[in-house]
C-alpha positions in Angstrom: 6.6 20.3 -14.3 5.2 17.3 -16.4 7.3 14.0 -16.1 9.0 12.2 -18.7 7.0 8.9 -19.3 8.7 5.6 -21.0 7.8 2.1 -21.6 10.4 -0.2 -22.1 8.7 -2.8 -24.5 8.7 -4.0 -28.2 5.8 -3.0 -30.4 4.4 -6.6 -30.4 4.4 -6.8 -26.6 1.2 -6.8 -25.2 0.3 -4.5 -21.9 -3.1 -3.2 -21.2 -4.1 0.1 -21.4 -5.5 0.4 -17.7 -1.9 -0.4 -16.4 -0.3 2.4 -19.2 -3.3 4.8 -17.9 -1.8 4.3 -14.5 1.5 5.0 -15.2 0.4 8.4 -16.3 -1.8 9.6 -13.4 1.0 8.2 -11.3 3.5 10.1 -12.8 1.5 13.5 -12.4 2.2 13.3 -8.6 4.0 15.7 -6.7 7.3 16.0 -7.5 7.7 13.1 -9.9 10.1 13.5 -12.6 10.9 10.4 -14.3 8.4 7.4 -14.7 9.1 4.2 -16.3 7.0 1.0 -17.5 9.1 -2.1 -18.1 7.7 -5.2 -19.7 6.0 -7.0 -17.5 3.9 -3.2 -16.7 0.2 -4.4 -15.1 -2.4 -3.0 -13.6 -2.3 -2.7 -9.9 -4.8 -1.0 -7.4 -4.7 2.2 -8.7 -0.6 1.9 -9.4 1.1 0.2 -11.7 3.3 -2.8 -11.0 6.2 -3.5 -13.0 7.6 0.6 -12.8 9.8 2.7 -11.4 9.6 6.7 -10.7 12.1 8.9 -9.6 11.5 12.3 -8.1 13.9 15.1 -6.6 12.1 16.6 -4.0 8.7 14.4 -2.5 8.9 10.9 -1.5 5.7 8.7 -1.9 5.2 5.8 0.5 2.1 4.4 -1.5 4.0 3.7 -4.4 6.1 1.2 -2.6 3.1 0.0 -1.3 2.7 -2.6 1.7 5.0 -5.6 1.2 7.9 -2.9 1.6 11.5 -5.0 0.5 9.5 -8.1 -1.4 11.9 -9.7 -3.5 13.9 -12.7 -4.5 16.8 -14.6 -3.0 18.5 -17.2 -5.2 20.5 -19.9 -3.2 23.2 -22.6 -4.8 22.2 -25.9 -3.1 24.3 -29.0 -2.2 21.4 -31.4 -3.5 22.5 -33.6 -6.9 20.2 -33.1 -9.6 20.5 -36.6 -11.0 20.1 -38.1 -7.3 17.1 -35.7 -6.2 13.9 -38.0 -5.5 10.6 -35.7 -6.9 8.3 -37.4 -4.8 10.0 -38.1 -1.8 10.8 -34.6 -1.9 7.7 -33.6 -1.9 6.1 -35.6 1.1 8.7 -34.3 3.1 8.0 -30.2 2.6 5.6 -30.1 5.2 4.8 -28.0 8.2 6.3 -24.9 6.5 3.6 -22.6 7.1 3.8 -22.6 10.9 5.2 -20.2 12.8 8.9 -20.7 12.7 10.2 -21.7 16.1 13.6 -20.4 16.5 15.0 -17.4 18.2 13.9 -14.4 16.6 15.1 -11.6 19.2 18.7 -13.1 18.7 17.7 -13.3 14.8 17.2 -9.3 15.0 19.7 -8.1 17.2 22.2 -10.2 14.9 20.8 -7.8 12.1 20.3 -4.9 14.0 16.6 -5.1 14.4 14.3 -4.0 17.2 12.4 -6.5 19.0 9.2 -5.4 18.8 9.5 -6.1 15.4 9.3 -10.2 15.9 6.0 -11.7 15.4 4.9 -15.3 13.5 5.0 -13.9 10.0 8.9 -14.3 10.4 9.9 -17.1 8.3 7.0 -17.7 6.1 5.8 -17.4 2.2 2.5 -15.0 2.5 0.1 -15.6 0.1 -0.1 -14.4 -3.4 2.7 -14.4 -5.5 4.7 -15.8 -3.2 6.7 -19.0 -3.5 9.8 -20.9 -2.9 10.8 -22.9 -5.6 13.8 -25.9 -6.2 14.7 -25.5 -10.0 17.4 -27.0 -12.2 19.6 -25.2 -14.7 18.0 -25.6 -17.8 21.1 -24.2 -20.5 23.8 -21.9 -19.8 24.1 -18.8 -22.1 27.1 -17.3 -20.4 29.7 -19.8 -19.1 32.2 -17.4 -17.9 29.5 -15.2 -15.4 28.0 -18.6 -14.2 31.6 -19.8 -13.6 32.3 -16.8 -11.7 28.9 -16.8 -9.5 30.0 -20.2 -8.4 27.0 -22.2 -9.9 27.3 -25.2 -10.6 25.2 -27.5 -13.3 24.9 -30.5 -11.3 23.0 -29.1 -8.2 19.8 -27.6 -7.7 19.0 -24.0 -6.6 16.2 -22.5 -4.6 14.4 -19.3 -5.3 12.7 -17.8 -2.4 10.5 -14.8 -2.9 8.6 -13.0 0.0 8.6 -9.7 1.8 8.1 -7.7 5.2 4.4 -9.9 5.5 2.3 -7.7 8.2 5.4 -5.3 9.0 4.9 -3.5 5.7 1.4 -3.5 6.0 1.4 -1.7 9.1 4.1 0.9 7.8 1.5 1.3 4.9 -1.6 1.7 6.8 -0.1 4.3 9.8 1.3 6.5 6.6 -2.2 6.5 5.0 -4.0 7.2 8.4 -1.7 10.1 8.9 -1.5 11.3 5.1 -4.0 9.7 2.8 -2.1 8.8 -0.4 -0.3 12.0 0.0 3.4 12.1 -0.9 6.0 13.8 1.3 8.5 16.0 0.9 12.2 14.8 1.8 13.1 17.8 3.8 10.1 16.9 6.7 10.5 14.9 9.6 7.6 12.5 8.3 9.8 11.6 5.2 12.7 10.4 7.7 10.3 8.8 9.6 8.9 6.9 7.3 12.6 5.9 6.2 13.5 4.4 9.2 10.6 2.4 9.0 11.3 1.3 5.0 14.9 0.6 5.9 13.7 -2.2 8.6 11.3 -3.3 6.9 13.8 -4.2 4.2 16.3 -5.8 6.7 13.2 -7.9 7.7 12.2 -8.9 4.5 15.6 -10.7 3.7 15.9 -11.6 7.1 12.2 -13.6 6.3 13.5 -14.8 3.1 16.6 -16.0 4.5 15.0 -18.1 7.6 12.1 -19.3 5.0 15.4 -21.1 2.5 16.8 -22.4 6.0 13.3 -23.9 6.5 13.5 -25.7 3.5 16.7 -26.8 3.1 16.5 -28.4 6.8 13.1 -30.6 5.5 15.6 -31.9 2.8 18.5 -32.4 4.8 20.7 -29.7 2.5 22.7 -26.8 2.6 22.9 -23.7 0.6 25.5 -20.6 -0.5 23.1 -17.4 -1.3 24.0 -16.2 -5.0 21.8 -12.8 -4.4 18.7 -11.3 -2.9 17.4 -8.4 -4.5 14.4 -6.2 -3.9 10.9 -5.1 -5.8 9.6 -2.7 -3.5 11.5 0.0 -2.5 12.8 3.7 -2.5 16.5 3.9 -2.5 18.8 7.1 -3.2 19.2 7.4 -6.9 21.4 10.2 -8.1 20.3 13.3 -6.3 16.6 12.5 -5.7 14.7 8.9 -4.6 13.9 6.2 -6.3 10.4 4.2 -6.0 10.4 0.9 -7.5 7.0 -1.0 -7.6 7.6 -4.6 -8.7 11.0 -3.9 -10.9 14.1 -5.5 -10.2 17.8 -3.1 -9.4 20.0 -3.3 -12.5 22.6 -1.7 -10.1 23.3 -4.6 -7.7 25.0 -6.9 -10.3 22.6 -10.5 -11.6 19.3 -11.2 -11.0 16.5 -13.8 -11.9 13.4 -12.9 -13.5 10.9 -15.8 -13.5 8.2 -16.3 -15.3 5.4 -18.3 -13.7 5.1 -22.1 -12.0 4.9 -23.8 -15.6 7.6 -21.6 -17.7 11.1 -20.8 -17.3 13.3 -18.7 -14.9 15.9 -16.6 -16.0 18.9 -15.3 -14.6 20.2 -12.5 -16.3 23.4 -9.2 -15.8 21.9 -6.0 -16.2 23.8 -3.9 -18.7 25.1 -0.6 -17.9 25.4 1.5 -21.0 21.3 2.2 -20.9 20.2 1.7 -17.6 19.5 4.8 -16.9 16.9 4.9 -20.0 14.7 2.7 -17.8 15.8 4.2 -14.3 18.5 1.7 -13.5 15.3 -0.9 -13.0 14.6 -4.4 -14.3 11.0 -6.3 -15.1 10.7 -8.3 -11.9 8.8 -11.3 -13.6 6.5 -12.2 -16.7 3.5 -9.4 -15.1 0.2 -10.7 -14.9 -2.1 -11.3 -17.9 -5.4 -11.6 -15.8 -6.7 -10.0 -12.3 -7.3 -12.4 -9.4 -11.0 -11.9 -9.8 -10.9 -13.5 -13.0 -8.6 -16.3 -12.9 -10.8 -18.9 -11.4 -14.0 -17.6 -13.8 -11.5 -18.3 -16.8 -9.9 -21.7 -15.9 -12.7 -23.4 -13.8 -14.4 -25.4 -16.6 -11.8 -25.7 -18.9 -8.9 -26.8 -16.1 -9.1 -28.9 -12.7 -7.2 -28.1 -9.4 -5.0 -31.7 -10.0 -4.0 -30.2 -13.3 -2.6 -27.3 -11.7 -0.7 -29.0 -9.3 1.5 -30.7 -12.1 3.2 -28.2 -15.0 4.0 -28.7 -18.7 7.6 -28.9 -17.9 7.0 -31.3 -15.6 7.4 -29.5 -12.0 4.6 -29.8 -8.8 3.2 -27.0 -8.0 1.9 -27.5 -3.9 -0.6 -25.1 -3.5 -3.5 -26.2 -1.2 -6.1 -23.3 -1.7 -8.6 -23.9 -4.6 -8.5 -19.8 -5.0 -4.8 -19.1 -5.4 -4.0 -22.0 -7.2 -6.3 -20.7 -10.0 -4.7 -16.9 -9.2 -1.4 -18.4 -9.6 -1.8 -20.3 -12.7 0.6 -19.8 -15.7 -2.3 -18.9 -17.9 -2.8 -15.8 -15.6 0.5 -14.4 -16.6 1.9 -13.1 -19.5 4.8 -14.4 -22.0 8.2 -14.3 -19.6 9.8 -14.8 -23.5 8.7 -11.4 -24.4 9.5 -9.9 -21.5 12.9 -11.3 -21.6 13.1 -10.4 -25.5 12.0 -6.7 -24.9 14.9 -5.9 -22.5 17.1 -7.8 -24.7 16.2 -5.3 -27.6 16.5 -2.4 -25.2 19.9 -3.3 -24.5 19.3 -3.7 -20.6 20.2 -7.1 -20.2 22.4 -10.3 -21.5 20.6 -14.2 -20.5 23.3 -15.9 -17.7 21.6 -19.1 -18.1 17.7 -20.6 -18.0 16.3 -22.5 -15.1 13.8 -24.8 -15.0 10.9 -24.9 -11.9 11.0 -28.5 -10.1 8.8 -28.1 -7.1 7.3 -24.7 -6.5 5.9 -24.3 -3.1 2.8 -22.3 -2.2 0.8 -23.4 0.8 -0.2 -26.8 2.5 -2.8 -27.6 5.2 0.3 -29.3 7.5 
């Protein structure tokens, strides 16, 4: 059987060919069906991020890769916009890549993990793409769904977006000991297996991201009511097969916030239902990189400094204390976030809530 192959994107969008080669070979595995590139589609090691397959009979843990349950939690803060101190703000997010030191075993039996699950990746970013970010609400497109999601214009929110850290990495590397990059098939033991282990991986994942908003809410003396966490990286039931999303957003699970990168805008946007299915029920997850790490630094090095990274055109901070990943990270690494927002717009898979603008986006410090 050969799968049907999509990408949702505009003529005048941009994606590399590597990543569009990828989404073919992917979709030639065992059992897929469906595959589907959204806009923000991007080369990956040897799969494409920014897709979403579907298959009937084989599952295919390599496609989910290892940050199993990465995604994005959006929180409504109590802190005032027009009383919020920048750089006071920022002397006082410290210490947040420590260990966390609170009580993880009653953490996961509260959420129904195991305890030999706990370890001192539990509360923290990861490196990467990984951030938590404060942001303001820039303009609001849709005043009745932003009324109903309780946000409010006057407060700051926090993004948070992180994943299962080492757990996933360890699900990951035991399948590909066992099975290479082999798929399996969803009547075998192995594919149940490997479900359980998904399914906490998941729970930990927004377990991590919701101790990691705690974390920083506490440095700022705040609290917090969470809007909606949403995943990347997962396999889910979808109709009468699975579903393998690799960096795309649900567009079943009601609003979610693409963003773009530390120096452009985030949106928040409802998935529309009438087409979903066109691009597997999935979302772009952000704007989808432009460059590979290897490059970034190579590119930016002599015409960029570190200090200029550290403060963005719409004047945010960026704290990012590693002279590699700051240059990884930078906005000129990504692609347009407009066009990606524009493409789905045209496809009919989404309608703009409102547009938020990064004020401090967190990556790493020393202490």
């Amino acid at each position: 059987m050969t799968a049907s192959v999509q990408i949702i994107a505009s003529s005048s969008s941009w994606i590399e060919q590597t990543a569009i080669d990828q989404l073919h070979r992917t979709a030639e595995l065992e059992g897929i069906e469906r595959a589907v590139g959204l806009p923000d589609l991007h080369a990956g090691r040897g799969i494409p991020i920014g897709a979403a397959f579907w298959s009937r009979t084989h599952a295919h843990p390599h496609l989910i890769g290892n940050d199993i349950g990465c995604g994005m939690a959006l929180w409504q803060t109590n802190i005032n916009v027009a009383k919020f101190k920048l750089d006071r703000a920022v002397k006082k997010l410290t210490g947040l890549d420590e260990p966390w030191a609170g009580d993880q075993l009653r953490e996961f039996e509260r959420v129904g993990l195991p305890q030999n699950l706990a370890g001192e990746a539990l509360g923290t970013i990861g490196g990467g793409n990984h951030f938590a970010e404060f942001q303001r609400i820039e303009t609001v497109m849709d005043e009745q769904t932003f009324d109903n999601m309780g946000l409010d214009r006057s407060q700051l929110l926090l993004l948070v977006h992180s994943g299962s850290r080492g757990l996933g990495h360890a699900i990951q590397e035991q399948h590909t000991r066992r099975f290479n990059a082999d798929g399996l098939s969803t009547s075998n033991q192995a594919f149940a297996e490997y479900l359980t282990k998904h399914d906490q991986a998941m729970v930990w994942a927004k377990l991590n991201r919701d101790i990691i908003a705690m974390r920083f809410l506490n440095k700022l003396a705040a609290r917090a009511e969470l809007k909606l966490d949403i995943f990347h990286n997962s396999l889910t039931r979808h109709q009468d097969g699975w579903l393998h999303r690799k960096g795309a957003a649900p567009a079943d699970k009601g609003p979610i916030v693409i963003p773009g990168s530390r120096g452009t805008m985030t949106y928040l946007v409802m998935p529309k239902p009438e087409k979903a299915d066109r691009a597997l029920h999935s979302l772009a997850h952000g704007a989808g990189r432009k460059w590979p790490r290897s490059s970034a630094k190579a590119k930016l090095g002599r015409k960029i400094s570190f200090a200029e990274l550290e403060r963005t055109s719409l004047g945010g901070r960026v704290l990012c204390e590693d002279n590699q990943l700051i240059f990884e990270e930078a906005p000129q690494a990504y692609k347009d976030i407009e066009s990606v927002i524009s493409d789905l717009e045209q496809a009919d898979l989404i309608s703009v809530i409102a547009v938020l603008r990064p004020v401090i986006t967190y990556k790493t410090r020393r202490k």
